[in-house]
mmCIF file of the N, C-alpha and C atoms, coordinates in Angstrom:
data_MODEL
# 
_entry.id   MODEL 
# 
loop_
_atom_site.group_PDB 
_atom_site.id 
_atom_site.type_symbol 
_atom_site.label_atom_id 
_atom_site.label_alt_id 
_atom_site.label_comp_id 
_atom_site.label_asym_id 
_atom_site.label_entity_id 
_atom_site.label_seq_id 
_atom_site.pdbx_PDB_ins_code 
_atom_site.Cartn_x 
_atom_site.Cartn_y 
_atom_site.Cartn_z 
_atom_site.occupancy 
_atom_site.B_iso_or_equiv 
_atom_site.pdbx_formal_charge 
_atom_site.auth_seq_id 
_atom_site.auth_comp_id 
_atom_site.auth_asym_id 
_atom_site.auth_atom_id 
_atom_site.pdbx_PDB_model_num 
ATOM 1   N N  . UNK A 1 1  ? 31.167 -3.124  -21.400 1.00 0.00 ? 1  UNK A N  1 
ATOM 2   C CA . UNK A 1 1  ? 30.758 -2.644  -20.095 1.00 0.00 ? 1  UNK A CA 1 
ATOM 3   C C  . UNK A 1 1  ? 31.051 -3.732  -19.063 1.00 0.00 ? 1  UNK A C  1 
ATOM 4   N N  . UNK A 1 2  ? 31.665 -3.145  -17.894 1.00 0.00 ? 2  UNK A N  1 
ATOM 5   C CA . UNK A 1 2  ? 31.807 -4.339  -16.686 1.00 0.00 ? 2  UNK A CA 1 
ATOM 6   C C  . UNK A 1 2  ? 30.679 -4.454  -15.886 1.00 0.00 ? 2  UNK A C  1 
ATOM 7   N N  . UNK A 1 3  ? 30.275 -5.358  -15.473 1.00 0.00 ? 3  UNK A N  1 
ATOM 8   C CA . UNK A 1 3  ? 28.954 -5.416  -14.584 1.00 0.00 ? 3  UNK A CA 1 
ATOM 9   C C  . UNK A 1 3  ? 29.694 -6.184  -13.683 1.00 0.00 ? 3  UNK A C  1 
ATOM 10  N N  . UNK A 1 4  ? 28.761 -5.691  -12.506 1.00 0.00 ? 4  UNK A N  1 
ATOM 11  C CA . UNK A 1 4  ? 28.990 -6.092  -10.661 1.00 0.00 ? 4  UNK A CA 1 
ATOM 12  C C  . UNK A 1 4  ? 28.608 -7.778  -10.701 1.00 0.00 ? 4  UNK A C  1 
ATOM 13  N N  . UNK A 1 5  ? 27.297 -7.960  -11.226 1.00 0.00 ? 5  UNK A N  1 
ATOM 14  C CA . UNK A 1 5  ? 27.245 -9.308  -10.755 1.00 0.00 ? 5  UNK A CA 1 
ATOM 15  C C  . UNK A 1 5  ? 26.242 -9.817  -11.846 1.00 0.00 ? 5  UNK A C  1 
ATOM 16  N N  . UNK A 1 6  ? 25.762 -10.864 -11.657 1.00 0.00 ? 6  UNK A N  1 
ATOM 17  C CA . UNK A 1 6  ? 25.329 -11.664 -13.016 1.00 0.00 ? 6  UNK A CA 1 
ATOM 18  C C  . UNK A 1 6  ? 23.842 -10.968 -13.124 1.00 0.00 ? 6  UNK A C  1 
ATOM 19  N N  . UNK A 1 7  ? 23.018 -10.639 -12.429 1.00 0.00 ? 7  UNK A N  1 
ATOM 20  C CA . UNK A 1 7  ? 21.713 -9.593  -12.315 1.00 0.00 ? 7  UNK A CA 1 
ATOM 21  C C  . UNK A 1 7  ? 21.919 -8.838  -13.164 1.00 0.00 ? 7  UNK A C  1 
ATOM 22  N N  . UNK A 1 8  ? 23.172 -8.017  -12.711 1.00 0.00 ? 8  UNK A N  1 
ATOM 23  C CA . UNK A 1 8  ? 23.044 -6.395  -13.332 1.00 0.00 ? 8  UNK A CA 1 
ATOM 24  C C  . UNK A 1 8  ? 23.146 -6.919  -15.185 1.00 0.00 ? 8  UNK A C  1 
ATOM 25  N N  . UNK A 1 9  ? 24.115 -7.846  -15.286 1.00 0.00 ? 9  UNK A N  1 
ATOM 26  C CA . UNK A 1 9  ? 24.601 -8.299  -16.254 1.00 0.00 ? 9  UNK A CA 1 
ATOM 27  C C  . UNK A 1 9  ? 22.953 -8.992  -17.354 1.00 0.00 ? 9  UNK A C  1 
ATOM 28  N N  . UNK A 1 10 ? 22.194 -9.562  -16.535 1.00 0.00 ? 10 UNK A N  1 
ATOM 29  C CA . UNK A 1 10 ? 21.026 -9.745  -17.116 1.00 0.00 ? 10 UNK A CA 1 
ATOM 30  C C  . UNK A 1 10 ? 20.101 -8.524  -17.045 1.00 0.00 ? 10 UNK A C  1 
ATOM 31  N N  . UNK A 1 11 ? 20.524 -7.851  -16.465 1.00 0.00 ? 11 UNK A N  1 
ATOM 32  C CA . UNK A 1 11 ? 19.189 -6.554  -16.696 1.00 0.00 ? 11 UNK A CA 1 
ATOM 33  C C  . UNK A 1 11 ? 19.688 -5.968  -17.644 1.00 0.00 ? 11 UNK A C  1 
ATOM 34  N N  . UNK A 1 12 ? 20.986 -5.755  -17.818 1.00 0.00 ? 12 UNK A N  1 
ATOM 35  C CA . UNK A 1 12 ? 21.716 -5.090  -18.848 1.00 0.00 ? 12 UNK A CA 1 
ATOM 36  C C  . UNK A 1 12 ? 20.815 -5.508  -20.512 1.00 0.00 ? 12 UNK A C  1 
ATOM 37  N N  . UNK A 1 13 ? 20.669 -6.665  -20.770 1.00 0.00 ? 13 UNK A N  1 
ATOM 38  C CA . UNK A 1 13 ? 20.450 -7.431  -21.651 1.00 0.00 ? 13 UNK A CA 1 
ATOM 39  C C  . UNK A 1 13 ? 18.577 -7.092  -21.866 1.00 0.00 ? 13 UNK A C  1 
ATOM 40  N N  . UNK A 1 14 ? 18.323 -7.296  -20.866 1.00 0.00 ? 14 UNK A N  1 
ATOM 41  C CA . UNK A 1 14 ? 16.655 -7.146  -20.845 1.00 0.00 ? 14 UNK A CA 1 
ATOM 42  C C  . UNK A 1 14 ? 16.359 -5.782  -21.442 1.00 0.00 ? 14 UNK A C  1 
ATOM 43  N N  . UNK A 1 15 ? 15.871 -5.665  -22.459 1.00 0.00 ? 15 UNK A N  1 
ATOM 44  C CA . UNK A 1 15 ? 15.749 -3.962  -23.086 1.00 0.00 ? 15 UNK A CA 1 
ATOM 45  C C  . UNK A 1 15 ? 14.062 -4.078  -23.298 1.00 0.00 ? 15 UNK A C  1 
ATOM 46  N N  . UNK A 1 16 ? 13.364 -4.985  -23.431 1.00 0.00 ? 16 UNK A N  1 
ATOM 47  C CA . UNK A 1 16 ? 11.975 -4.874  -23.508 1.00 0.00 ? 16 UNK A CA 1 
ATOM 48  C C  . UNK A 1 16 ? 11.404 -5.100  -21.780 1.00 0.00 ? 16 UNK A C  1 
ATOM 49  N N  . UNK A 1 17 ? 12.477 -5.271  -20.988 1.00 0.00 ? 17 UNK A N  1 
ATOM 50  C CA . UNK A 1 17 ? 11.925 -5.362  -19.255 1.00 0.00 ? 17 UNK A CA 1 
ATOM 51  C C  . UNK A 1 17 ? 11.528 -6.556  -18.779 1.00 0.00 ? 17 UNK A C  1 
ATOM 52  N N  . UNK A 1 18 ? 11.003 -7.299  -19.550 1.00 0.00 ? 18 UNK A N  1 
ATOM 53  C CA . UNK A 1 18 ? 10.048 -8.591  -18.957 1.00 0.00 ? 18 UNK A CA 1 
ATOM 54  C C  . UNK A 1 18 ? 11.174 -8.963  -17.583 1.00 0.00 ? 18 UNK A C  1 
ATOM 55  N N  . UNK A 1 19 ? 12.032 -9.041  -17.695 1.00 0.00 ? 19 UNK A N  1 
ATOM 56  C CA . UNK A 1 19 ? 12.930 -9.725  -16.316 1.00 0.00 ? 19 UNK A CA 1 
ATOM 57  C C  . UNK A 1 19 ? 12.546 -9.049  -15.144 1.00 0.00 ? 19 UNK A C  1 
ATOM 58  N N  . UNK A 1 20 ? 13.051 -7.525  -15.624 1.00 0.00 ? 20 UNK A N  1 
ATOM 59  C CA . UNK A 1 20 ? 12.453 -6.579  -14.699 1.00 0.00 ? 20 UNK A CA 1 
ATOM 60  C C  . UNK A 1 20 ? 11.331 -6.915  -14.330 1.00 0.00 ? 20 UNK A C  1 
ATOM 61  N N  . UNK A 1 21 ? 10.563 -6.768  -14.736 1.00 0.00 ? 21 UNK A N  1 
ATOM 62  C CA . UNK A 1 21 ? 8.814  -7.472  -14.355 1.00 0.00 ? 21 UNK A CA 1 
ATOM 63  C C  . UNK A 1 21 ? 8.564  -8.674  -13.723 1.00 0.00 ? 21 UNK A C  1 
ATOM 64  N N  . UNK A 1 22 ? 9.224  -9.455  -13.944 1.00 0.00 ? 22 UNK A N  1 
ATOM 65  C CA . UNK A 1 22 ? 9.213  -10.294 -13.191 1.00 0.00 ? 22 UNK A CA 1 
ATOM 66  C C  . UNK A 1 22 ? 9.979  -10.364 -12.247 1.00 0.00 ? 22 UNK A C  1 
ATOM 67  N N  . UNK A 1 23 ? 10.959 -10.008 -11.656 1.00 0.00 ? 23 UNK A N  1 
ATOM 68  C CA . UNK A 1 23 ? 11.655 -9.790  -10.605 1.00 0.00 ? 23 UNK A CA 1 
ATOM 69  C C  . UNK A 1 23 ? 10.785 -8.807  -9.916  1.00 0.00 ? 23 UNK A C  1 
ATOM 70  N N  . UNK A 1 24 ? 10.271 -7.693  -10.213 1.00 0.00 ? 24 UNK A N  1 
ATOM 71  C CA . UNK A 1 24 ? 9.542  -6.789  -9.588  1.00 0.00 ? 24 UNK A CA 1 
ATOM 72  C C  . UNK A 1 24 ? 7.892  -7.693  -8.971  1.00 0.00 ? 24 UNK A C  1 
ATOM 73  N N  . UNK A 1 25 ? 7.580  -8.477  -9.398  1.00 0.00 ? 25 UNK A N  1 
ATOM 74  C CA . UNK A 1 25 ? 6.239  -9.210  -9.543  1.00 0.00 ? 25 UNK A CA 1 
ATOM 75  C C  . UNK A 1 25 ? 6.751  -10.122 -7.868  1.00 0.00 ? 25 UNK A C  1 
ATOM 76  N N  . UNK A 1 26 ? 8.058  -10.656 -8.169  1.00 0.00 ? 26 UNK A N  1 
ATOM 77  C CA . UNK A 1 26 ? 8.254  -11.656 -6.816  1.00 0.00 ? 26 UNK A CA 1 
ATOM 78  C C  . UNK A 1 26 ? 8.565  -11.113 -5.710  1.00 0.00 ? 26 UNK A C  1 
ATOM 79  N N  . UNK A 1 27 ? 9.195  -9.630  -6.122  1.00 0.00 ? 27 UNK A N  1 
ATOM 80  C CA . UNK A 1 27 ? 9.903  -9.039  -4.749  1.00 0.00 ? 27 UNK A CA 1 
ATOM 81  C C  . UNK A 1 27 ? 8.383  -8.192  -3.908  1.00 0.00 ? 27 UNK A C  1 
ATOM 82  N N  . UNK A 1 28 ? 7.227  -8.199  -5.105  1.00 0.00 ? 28 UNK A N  1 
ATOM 83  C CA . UNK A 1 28 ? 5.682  -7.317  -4.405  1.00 0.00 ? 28 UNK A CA 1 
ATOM 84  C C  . UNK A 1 28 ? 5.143  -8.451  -4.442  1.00 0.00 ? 28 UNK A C  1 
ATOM 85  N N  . UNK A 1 29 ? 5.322  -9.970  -4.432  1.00 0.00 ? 29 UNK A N  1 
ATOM 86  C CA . UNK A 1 29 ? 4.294  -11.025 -4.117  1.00 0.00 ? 29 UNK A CA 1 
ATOM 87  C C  . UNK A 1 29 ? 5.101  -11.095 -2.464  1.00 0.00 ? 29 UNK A C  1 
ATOM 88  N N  . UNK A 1 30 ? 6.523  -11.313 -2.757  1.00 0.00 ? 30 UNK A N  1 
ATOM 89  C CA . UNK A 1 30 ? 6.995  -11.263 -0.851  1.00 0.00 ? 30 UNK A CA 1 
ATOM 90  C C  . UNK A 1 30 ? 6.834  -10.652 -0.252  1.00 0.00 ? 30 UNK A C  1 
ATOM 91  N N  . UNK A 1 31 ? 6.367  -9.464  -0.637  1.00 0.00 ? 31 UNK A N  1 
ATOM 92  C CA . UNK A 1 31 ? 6.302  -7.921  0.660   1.00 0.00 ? 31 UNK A CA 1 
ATOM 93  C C  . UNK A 1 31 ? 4.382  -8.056  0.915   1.00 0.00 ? 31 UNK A C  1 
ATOM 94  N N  . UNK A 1 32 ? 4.055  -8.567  0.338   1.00 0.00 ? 32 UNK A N  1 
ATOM 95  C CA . UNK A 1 32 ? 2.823  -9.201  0.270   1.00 0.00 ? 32 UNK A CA 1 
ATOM 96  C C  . UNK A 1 32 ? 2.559  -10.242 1.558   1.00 0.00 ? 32 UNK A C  1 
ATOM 97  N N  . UNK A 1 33 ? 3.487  -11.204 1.569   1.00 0.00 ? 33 UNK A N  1 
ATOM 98  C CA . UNK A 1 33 ? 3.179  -12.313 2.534   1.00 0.00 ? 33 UNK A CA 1 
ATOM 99  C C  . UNK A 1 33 ? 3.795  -11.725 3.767   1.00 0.00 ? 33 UNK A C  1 
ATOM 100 N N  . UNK A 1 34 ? 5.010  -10.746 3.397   1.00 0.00 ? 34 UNK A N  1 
ATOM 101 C CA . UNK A 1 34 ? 5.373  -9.874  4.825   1.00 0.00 ? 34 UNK A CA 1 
ATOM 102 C C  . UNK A 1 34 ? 4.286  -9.691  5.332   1.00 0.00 ? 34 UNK A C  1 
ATOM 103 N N  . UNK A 1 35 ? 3.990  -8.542  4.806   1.00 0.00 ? 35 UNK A N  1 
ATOM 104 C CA . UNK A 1 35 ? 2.882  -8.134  4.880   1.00 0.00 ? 35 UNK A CA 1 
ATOM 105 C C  . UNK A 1 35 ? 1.569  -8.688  6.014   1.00 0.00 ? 35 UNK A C  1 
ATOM 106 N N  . UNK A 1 36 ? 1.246  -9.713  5.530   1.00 0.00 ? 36 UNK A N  1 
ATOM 107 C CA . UNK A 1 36 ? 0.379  -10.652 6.402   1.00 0.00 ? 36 UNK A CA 1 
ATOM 108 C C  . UNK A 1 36 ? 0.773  -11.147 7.367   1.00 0.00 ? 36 UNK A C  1 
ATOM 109 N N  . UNK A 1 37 ? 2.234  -11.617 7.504   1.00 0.00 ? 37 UNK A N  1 
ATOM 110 C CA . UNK A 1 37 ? 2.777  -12.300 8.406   1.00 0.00 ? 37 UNK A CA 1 
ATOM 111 C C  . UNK A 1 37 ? 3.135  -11.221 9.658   1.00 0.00 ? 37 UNK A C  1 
ATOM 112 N N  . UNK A 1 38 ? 3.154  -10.288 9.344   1.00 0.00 ? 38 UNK A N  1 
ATOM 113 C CA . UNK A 1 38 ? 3.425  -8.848  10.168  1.00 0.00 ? 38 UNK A CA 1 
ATOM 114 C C  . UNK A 1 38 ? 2.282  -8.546  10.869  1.00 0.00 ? 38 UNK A C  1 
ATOM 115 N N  . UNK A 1 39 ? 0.841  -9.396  10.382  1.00 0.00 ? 39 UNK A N  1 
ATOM 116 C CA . UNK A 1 39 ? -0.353 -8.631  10.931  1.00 0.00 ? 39 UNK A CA 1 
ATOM 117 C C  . UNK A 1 39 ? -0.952 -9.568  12.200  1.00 0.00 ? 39 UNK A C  1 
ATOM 118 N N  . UNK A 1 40 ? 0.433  -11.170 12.301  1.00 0.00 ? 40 UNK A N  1 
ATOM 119 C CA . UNK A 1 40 ? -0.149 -11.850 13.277  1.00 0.00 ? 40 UNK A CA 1 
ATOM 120 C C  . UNK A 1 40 ? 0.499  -11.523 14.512  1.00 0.00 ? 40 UNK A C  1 
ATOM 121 N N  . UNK A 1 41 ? -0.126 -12.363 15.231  1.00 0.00 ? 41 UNK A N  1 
ATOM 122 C CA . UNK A 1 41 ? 0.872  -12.805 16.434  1.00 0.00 ? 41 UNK A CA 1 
ATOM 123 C C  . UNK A 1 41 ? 2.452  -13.149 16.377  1.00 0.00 ? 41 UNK A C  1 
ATOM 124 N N  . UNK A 1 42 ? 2.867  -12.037 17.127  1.00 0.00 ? 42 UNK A N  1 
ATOM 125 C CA . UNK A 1 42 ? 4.411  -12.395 16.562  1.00 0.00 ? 42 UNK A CA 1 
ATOM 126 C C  . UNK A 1 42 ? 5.550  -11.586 17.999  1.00 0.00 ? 42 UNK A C  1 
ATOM 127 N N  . UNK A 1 43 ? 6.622  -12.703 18.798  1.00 0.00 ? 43 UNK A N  1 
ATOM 128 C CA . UNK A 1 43 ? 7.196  -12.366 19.393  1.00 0.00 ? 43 UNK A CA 1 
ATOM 129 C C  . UNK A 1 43 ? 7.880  -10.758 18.746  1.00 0.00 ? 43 UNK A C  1 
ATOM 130 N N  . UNK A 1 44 ? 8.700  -9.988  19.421  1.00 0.00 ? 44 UNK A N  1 
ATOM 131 C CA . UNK A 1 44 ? 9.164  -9.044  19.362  1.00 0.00 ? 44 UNK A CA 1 
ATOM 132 C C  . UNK A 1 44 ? 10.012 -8.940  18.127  1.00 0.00 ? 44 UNK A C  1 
ATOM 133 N N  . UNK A 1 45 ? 10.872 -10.110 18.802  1.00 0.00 ? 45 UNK A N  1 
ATOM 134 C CA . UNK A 1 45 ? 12.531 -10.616 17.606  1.00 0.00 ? 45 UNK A CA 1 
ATOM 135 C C  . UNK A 1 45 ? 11.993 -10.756 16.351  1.00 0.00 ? 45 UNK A C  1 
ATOM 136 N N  . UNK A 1 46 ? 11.235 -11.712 16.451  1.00 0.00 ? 46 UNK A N  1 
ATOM 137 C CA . UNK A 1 46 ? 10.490 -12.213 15.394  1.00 0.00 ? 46 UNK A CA 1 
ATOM 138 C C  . UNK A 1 46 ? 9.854  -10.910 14.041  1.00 0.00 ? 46 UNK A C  1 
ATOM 139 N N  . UNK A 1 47 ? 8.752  -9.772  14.900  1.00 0.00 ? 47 UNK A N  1 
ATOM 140 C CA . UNK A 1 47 ? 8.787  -8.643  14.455  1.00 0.00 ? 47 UNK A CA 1 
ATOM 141 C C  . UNK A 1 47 ? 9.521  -8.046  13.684  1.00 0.00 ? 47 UNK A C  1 
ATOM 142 N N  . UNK A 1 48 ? 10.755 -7.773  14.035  1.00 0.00 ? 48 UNK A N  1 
ATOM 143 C CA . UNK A 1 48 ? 12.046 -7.223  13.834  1.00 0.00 ? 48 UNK A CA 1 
ATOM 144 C C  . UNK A 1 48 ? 12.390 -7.965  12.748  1.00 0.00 ? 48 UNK A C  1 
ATOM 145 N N  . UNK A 1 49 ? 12.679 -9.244  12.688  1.00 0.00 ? 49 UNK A N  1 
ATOM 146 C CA . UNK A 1 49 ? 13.131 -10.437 11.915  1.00 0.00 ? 49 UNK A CA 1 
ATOM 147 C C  . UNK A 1 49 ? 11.973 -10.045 10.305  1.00 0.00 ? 49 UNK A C  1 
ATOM 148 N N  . UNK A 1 50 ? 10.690 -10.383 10.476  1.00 0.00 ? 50 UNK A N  1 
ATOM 149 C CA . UNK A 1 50 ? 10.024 -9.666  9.583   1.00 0.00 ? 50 UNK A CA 1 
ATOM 150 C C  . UNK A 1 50 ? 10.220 -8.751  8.524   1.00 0.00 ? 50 UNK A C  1 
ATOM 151 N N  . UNK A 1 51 ? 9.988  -7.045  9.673   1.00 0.00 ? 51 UNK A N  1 
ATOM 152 C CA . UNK A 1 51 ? 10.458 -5.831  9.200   1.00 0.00 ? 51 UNK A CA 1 
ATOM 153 C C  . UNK A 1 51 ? 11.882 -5.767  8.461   1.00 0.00 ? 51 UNK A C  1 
ATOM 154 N N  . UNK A 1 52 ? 12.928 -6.748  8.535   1.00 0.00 ? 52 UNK A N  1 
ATOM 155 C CA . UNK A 1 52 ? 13.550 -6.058  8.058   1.00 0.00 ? 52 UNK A CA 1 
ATOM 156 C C  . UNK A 1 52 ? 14.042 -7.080  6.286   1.00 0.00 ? 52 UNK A C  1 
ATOM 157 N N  . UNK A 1 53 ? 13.144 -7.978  6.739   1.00 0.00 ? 53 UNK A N  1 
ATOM 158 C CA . UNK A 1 53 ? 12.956 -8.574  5.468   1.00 0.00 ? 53 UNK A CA 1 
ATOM 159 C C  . UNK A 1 53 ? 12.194 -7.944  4.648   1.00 0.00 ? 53 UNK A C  1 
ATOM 160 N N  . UNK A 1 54 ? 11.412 -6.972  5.308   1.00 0.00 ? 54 UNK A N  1 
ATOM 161 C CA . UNK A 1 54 ? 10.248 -6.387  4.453   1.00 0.00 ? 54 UNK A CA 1 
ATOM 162 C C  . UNK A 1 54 ? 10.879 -4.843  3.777   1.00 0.00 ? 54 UNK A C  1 
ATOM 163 N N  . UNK A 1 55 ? 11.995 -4.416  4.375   1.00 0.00 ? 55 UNK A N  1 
ATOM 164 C CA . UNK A 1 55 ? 12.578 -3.363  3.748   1.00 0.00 ? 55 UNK A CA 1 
ATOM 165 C C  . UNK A 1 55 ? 13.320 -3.869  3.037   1.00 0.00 ? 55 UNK A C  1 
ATOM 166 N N  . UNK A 1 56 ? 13.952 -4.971  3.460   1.00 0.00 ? 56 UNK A N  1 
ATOM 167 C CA . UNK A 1 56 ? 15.146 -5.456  2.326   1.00 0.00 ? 56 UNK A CA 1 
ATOM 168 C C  . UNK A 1 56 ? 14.460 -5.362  0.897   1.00 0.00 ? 56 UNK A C  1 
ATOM 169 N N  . UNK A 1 57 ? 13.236 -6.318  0.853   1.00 0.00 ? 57 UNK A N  1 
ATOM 170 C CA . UNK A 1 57 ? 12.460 -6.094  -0.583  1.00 0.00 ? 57 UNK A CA 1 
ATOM 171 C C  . UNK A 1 57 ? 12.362 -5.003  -1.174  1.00 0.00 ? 57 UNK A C  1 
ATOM 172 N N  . UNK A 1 58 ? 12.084 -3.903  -0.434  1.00 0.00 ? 58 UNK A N  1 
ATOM 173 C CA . UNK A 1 58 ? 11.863 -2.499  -0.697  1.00 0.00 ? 58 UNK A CA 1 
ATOM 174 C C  . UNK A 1 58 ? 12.766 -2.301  -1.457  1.00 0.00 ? 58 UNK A C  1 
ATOM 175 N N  . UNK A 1 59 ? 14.489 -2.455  -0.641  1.00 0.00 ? 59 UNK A N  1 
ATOM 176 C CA . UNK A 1 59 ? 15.479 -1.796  -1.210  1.00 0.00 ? 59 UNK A CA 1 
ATOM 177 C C  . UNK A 1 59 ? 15.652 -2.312  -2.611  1.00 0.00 ? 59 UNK A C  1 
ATOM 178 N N  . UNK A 1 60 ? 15.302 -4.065  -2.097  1.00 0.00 ? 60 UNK A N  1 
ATOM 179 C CA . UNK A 1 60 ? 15.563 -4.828  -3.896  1.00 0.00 ? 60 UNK A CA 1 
ATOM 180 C C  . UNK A 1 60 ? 15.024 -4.354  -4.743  1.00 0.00 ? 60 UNK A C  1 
ATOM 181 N N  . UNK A 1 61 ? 13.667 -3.515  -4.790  1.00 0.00 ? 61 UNK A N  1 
ATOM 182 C CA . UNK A 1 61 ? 12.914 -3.569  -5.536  1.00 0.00 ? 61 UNK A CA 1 
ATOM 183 C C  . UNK A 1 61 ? 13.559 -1.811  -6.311  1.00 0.00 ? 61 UNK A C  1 
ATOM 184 N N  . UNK A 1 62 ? 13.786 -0.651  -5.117  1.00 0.00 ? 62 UNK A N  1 
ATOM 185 C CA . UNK A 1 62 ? 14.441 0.335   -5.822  1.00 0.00 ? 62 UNK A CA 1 
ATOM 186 C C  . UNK A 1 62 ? 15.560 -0.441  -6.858  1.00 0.00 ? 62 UNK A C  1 
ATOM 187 N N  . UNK A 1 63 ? 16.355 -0.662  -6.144  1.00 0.00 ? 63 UNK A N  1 
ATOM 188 C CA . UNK A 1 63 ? 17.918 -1.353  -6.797  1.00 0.00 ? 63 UNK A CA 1 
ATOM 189 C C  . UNK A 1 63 ? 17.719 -1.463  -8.354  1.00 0.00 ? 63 UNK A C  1 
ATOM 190 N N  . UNK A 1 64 ? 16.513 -2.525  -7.916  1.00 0.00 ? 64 UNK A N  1 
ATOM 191 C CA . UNK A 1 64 ? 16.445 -3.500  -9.660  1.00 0.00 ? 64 UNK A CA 1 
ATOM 192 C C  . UNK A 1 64 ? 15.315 -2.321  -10.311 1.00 0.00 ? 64 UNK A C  1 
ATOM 193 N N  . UNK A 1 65 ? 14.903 -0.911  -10.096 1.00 0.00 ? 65 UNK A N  1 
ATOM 194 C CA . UNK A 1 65 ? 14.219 -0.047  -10.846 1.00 0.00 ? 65 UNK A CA 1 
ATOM 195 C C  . UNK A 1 65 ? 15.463 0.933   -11.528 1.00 0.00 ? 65 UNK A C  1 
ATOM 196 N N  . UNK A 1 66 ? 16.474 1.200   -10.696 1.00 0.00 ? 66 UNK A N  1 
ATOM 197 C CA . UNK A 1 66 ? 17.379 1.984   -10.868 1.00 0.00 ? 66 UNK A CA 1 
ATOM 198 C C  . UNK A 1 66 ? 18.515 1.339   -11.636 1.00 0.00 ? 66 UNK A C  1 
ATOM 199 N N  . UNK A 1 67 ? 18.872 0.132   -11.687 1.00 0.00 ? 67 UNK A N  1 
ATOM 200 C CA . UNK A 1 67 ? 20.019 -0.476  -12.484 1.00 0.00 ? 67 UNK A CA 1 
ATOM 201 C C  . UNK A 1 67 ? 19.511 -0.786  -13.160 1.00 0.00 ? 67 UNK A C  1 
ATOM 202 N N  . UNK A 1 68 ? 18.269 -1.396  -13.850 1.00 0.00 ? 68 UNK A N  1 
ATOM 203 C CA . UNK A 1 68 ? 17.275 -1.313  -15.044 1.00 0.00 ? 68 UNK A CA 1 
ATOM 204 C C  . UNK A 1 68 ? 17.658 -0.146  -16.052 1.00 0.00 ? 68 UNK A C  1 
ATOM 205 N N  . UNK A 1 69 ? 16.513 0.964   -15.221 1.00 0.00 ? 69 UNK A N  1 
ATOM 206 C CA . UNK A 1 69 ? 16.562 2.217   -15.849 1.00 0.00 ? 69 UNK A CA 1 
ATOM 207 C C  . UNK A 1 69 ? 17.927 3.021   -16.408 1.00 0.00 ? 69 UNK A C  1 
ATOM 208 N N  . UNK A 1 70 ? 19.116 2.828   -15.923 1.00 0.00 ? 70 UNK A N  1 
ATOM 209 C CA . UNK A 1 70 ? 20.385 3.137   -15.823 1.00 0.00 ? 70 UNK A CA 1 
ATOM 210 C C  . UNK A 1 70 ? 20.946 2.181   -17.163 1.00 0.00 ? 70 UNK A C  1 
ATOM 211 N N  . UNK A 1 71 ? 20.631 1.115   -17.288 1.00 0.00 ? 71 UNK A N  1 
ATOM 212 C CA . UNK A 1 71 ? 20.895 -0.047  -18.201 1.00 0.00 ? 71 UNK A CA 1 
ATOM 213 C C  . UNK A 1 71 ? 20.824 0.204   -19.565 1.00 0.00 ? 71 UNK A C  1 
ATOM 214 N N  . UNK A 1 72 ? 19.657 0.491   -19.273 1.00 0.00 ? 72 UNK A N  1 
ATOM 215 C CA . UNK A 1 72 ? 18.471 0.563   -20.682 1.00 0.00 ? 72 UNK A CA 1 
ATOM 216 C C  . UNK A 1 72 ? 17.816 2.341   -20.700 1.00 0.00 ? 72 UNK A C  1 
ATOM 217 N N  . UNK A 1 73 ? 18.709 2.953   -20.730 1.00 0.00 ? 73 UNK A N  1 
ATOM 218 C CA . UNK A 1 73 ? 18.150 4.262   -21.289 1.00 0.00 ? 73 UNK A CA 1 
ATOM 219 C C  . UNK A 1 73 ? 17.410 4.428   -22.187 1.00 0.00 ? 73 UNK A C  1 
ATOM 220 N N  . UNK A 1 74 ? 16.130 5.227   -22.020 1.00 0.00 ? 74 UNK A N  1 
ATOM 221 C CA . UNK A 1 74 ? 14.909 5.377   -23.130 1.00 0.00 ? 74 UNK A CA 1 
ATOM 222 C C  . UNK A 1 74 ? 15.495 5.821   -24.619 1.00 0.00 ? 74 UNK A C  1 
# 
């Protein structure tokens, strides 16, 4: 099998998940501190700058559920 990049290539490998889990654990500890950091005082840009770090995680976090699951079929 060809894999995109060295991730996919280690999720490939991970069949009991723990990677997954832990990648999933850091990308909901950062959306976490988003999170907080979103609830202060915060210029506009800055806002923005935030939010879109805070979806990026989101997306990481689908990504690495779906190339997992795709990987490692039940």
């Amino acid at each position: 099998m060809s894999f995109l990049s060295e991730i996919e290539e280690r999720l490939a490998a991970d069949r009991c998940g723990d990677l997954r889990r832990e990648i999933l654990s850091r990308l909901e500890a950062e959306l976490m501190v988003l999170g907080q950091h979103q609830r202060e005082q915060h210029s506009a840009e800055d806002y923005a700058s935030l939010e879109r770090r805070r979806v990026a995680c989101l997306a990481a976090i689908r990504v690495v559920e779906r190339v997992w699951r795709r990987l490692n079929p039940l």
